[in-house]
ZADO-1210 file (C-alpha; in nm, 4 decimals, padded with zeros to 6 digits):
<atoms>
<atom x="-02.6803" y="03.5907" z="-01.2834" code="UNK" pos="1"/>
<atom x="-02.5131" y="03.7210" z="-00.9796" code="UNK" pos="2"/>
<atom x="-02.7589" y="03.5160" z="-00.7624" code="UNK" pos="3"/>
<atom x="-02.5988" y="03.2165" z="-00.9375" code="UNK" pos="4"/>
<atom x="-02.2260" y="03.2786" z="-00.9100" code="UNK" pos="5"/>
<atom x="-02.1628" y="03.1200" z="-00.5662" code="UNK" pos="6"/>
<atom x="-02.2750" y="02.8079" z="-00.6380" code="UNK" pos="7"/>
<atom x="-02.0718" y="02.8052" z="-00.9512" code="UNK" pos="8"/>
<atom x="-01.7758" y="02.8530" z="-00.7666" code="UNK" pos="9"/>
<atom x="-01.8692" y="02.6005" z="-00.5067" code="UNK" pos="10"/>
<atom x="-01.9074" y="02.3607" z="-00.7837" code="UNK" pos="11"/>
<atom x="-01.6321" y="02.4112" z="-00.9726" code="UNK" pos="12"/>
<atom x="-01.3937" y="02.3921" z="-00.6071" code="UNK" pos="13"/>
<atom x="-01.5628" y="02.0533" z="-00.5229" code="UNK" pos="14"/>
<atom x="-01.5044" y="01.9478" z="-00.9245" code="UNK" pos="15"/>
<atom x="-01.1196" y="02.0634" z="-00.8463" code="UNK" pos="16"/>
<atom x="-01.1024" y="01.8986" z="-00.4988" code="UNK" pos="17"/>
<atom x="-01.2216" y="01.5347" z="-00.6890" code="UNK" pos="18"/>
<atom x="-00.9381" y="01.5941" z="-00.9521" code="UNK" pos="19"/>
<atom x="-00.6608" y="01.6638" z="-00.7538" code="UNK" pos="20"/>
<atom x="-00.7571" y="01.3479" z="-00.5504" code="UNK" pos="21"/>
<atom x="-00.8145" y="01.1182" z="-00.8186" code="UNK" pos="22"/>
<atom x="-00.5127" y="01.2222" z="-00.9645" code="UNK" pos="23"/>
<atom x="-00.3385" y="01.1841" z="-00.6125" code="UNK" pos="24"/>
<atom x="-00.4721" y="00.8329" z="-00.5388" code="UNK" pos="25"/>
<atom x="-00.3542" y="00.6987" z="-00.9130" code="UNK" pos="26"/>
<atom x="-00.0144" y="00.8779" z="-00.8856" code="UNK" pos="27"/>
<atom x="00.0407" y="00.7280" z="-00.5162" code="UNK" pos="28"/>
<atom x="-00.0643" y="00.3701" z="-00.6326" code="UNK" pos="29"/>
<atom x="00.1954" y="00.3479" z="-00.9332" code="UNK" pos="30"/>
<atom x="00.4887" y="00.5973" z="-00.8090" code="UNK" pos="31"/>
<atom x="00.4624" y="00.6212" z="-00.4069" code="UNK" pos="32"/>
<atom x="00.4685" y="00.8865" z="-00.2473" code="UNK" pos="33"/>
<atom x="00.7562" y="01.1230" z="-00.3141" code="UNK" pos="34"/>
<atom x="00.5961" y="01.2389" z="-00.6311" code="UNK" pos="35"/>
<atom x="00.6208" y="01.6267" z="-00.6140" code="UNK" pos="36"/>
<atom x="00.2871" y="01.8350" z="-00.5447" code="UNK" pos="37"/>
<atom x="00.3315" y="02.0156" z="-00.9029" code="UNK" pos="38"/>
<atom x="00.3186" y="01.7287" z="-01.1002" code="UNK" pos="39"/>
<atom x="00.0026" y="01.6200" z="-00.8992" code="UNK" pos="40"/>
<atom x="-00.1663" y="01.9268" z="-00.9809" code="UNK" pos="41"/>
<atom x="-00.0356" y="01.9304" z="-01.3487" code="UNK" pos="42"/>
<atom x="-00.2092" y="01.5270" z="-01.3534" code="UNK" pos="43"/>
<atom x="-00.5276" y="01.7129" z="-01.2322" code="UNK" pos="44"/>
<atom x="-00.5157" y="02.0047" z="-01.5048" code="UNK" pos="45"/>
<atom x="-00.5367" y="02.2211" z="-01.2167" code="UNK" pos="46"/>
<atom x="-00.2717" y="02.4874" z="-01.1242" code="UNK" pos="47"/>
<atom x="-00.0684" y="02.4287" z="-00.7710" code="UNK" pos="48"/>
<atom x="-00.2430" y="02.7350" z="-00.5940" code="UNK" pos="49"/>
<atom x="-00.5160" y="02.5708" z="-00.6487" code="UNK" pos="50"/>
<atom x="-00.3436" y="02.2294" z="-00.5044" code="UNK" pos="51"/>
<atom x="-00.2124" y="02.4085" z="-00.2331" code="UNK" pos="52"/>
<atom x="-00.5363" y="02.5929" z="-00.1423" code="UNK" pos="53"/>
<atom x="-00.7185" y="02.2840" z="-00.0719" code="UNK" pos="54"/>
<atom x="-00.4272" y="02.0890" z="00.0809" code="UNK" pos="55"/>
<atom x="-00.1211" y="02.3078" z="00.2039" code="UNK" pos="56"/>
<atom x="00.0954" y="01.9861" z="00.3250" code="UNK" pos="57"/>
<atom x="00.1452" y="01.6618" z="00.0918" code="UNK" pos="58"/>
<atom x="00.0367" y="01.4851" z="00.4185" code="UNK" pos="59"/>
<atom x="-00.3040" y="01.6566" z="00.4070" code="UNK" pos="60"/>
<atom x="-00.3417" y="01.5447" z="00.0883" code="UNK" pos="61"/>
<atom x="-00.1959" y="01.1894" z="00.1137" code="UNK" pos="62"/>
<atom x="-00.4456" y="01.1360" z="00.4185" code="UNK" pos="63"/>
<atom x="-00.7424" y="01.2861" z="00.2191" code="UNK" pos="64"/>
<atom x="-00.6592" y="01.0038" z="-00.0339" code="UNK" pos="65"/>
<atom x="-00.6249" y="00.7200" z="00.1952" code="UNK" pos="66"/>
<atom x="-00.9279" y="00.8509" z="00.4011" code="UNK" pos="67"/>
<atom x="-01.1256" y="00.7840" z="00.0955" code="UNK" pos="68"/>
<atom x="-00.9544" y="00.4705" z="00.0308" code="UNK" pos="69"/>
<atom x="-01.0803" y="00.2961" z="00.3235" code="UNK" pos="70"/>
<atom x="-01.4333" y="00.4829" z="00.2862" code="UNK" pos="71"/>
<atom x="-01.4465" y="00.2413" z="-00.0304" code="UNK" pos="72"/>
<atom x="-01.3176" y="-00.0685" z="00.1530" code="UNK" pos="73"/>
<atom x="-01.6587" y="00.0306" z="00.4413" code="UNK" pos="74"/>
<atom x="-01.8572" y="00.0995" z="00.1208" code="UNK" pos="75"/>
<atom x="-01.8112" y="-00.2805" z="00.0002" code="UNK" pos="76"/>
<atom x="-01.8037" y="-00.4787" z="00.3353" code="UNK" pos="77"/>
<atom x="-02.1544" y="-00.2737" z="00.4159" code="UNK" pos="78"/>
<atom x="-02.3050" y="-00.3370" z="00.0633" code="UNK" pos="79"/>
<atom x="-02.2347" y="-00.7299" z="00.1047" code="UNK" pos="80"/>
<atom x="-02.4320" y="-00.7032" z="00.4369" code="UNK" pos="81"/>
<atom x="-02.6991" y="-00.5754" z="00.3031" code="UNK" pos="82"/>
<atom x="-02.7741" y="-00.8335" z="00.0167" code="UNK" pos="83"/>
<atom x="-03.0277" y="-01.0407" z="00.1263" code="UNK" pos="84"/>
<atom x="-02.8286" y="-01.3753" z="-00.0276" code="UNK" pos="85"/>
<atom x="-02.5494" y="-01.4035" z="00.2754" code="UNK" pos="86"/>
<atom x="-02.3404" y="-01.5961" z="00.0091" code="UNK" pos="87"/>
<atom x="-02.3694" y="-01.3332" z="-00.2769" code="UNK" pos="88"/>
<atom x="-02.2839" y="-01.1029" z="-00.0670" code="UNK" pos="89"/>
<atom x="-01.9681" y="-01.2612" z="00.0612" code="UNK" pos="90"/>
<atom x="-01.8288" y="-01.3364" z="-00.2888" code="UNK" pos="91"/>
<atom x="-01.8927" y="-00.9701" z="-00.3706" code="UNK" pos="92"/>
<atom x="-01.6908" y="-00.8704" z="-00.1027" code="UNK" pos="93"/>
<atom x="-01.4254" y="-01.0775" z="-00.1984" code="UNK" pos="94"/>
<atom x="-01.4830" y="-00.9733" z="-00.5582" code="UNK" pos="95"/>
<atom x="-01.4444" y="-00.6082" z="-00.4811" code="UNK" pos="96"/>
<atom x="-01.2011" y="-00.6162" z="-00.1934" code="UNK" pos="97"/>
<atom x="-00.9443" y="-00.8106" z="-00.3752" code="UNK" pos="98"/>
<atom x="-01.0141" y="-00.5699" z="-00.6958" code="UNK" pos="99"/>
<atom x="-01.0105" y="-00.2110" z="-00.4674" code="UNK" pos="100"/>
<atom x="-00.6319" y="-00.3809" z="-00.3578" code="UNK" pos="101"/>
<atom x="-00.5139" y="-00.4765" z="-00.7126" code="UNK" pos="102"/>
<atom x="-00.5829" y="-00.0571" z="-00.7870" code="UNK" pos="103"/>
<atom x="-00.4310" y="-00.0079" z="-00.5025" code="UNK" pos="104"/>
<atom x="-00.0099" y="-00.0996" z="-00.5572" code="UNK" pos="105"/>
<atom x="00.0887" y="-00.0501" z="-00.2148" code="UNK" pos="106"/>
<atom x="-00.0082" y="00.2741" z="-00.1619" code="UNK" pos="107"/>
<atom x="-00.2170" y="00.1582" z="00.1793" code="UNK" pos="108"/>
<atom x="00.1428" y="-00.0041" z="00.3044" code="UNK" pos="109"/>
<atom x="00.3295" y="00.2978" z="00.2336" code="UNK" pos="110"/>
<atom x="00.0767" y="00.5196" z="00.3491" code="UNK" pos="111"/>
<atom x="00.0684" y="00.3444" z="00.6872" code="UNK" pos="112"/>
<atom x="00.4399" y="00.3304" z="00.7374" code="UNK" pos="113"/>
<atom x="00.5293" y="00.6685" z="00.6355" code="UNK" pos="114"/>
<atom x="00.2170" y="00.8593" z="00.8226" code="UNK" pos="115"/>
<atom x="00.1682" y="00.6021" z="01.1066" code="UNK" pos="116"/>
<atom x="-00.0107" y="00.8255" z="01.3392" code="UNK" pos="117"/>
<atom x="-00.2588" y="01.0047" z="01.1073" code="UNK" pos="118"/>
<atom x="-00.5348" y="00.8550" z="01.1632" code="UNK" pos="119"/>
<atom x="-00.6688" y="00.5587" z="01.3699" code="UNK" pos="120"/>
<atom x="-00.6363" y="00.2692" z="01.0860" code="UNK" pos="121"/>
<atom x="-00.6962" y="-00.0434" z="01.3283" code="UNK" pos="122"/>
<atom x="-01.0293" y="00.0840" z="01.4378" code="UNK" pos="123"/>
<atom x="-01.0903" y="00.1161" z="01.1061" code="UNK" pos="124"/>
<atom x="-00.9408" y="-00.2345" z="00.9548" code="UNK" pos="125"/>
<atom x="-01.1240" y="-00.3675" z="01.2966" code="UNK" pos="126"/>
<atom x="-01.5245" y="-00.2553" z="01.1653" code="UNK" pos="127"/>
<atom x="-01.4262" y="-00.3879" z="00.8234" code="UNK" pos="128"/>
<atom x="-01.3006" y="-00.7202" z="00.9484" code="UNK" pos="129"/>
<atom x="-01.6487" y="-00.7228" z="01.2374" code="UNK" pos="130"/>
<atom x="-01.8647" y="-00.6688" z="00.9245" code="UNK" pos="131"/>
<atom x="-01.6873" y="-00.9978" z="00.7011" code="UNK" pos="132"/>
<atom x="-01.7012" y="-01.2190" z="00.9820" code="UNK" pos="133"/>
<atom x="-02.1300" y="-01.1413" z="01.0581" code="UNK" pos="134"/>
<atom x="-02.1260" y="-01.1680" z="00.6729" code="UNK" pos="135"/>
<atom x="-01.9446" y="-01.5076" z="00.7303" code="UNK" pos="136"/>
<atom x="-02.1728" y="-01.6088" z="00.9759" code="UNK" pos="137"/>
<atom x="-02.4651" y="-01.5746" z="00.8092" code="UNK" pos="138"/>
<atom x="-02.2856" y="-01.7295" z="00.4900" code="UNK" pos="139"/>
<atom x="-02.2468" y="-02.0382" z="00.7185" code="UNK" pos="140"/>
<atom x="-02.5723" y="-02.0578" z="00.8359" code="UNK" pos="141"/>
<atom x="-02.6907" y="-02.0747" z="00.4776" code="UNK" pos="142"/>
<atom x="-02.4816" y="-02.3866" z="00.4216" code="UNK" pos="143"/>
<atom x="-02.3049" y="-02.1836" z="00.1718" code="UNK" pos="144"/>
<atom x="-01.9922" y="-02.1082" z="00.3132" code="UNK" pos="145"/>
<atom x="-01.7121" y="-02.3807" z="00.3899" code="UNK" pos="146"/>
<atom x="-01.7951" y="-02.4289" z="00.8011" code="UNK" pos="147"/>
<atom x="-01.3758" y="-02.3781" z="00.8831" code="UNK" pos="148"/>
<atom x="-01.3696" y="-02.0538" z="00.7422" code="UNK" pos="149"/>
<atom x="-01.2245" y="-01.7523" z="00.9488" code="UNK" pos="150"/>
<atom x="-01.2062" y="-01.3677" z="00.8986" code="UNK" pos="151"/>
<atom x="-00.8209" y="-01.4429" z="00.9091" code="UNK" pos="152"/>
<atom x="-00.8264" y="-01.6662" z="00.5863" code="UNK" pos="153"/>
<atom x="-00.9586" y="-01.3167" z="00.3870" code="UNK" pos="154"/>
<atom x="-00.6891" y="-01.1501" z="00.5263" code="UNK" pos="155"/>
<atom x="-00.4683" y="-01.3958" z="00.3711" code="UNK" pos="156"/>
<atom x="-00.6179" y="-01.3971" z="00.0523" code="UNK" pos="157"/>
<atom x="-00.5775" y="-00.9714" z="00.0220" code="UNK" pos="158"/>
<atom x="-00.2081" y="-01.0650" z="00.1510" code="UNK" pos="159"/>
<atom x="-00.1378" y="-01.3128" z="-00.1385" code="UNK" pos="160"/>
<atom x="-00.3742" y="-01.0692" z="-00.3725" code="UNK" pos="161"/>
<atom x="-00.1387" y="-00.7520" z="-00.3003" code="UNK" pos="162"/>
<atom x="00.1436" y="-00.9797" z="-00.4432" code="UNK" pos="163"/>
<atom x="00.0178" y="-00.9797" z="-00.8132" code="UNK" pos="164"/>
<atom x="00.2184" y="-00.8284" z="-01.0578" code="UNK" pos="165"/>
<atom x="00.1551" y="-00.7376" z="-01.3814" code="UNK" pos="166"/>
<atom x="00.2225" y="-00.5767" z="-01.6834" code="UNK" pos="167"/>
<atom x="-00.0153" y="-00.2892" z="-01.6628" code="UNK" pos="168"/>
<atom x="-00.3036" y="-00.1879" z="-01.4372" code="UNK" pos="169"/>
<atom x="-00.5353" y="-00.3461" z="-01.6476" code="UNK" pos="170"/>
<atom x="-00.3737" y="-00.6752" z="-01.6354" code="UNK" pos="171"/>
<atom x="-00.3327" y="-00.6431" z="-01.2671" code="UNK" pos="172"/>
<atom x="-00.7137" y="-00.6275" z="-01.1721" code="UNK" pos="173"/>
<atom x="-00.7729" y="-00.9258" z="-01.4581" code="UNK" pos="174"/>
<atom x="-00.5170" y="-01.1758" z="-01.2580" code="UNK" pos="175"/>
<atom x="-00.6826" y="-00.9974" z="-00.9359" code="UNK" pos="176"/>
<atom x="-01.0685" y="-01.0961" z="-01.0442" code="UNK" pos="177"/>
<atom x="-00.9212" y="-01.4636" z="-01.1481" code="UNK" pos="178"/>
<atom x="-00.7688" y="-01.4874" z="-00.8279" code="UNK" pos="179"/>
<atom x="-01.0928" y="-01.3410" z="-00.6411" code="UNK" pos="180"/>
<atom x="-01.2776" y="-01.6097" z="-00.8427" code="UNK" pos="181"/>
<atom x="-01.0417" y="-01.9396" z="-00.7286" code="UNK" pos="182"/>
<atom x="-01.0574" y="-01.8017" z="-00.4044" code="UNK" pos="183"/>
<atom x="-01.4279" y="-01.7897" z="-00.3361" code="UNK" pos="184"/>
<atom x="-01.4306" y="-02.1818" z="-00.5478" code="UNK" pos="185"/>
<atom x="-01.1979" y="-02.2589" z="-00.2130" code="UNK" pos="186"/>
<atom x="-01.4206" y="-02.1123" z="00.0271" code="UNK" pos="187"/>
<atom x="-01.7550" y="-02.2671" z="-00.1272" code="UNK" pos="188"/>
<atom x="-01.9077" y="-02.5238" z="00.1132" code="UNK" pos="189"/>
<atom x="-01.8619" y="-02.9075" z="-00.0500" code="UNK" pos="190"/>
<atom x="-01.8791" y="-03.2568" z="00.1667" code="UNK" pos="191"/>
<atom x="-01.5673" y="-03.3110" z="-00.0377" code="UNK" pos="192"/>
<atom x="-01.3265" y="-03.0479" z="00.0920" code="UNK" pos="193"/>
<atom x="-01.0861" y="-03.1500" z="00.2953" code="UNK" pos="194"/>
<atom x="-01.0569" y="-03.0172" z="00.6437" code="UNK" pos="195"/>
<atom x="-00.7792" y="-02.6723" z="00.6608" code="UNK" pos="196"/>
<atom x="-00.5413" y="-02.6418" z="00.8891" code="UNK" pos="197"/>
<atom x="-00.5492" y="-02.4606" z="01.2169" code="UNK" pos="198"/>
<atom x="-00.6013" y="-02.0503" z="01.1886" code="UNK" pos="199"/>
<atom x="-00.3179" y="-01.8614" z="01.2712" code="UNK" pos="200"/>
<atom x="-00.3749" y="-01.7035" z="01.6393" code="UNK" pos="201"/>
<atom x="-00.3420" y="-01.3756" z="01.5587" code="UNK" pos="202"/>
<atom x="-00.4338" y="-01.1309" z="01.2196" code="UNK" pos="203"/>
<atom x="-00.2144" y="-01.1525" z="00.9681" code="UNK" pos="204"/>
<atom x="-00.0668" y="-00.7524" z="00.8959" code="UNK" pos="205"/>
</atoms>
């Protein structure tokens, strides 16, 4: 029994550390970030020695959150590269991406404006942006994707995605699928569409 106790413990810390985060990431999303670290930990059913033992700063804990945050956003743009159907795999980015944003509420803005030097965000936004436009690419070359289509358009359609607002999280991501959905209609290759006008020269924010 003894032999077993460790691993117990180990288990029940990780168990704890996935709480206090999920918790974290759903409190940040719908009340920013000046929510106090008790009533994190009281979200979590977890006491705040136990908060504080696993992240003794709210900025510890805020970057853990967002850390995992973008680990989702690589998690999507790397799953539609590897579907073997270049198209599928750009409408599930698009699918996901705008979703992931629609639970998000923000909390990626104010993360990035209150802890600006945290962590290295553009090299992170830049691999995410790399892997749509090869997914693009190969979208094209399938005669799938629209042919004027640039990584910047995306970026615009998260931009105009992030301005939803609804009545409750639920009803959020349902206006944030429909939106996905006209989106990727727009970006659908047709000898009809007419021509879009010229890409902005730099990334949209």
């Amino acid at each position: 029994m003894t032999d077993r106790l460790p691993h117990t413990l180990r288990s029940d810390a990780l168990d704890n550390r996935e709480r206090i985060l999920d918790a974290a990431r759903a409190v940040f999303a719908t009340e920013g970030l000046n929510v106090p670290m008790r009533e994190i930990a009281r979200r979590a059913g977890v006491g705040p020695a136990t908060l504080y033992r696993r992240f003794p700063t709210k900025e510890m804990l805020v970057t853990e959150a967002f850390t995992e945050q973008m680990h989702a956003c690589h998690v999507i743009v790397d799953e539609g590269l590897a579907d073997p159907d270049p198209w599928h795999g750009f409408c599930l980015v698009i699918e996901k991406m705008c979703e992931l944003h629609a639970r998000d509420r923000g909390f990626t803005q104010t993360y990035t404006s209150t802890f600006p030097n945290a962590m290295d965000f553009d090299a992170r936004r830049e691999y995410a942006l790399n892997a749509v436009a090869e997914l693009a690419r190969r979208a094209k070359d399938a005669g799938r994707l629209r042919p004027d289509f640039v990584v910047d358009d995306l970026v615009l359609v998260l931009m105009a995605n992030s301005g939803i607002h609804a009545t409750s999280p639920a009803a959020q991501v349902a206006a944030s699928r429909r939106f996905a959905a006209l989106a990727i209609q727009a970006f659908q290759a047709s000898p009809d569409a007419s021509p879009l006008p010229p890409a902005p020269l730099r990334r949209a924010g």
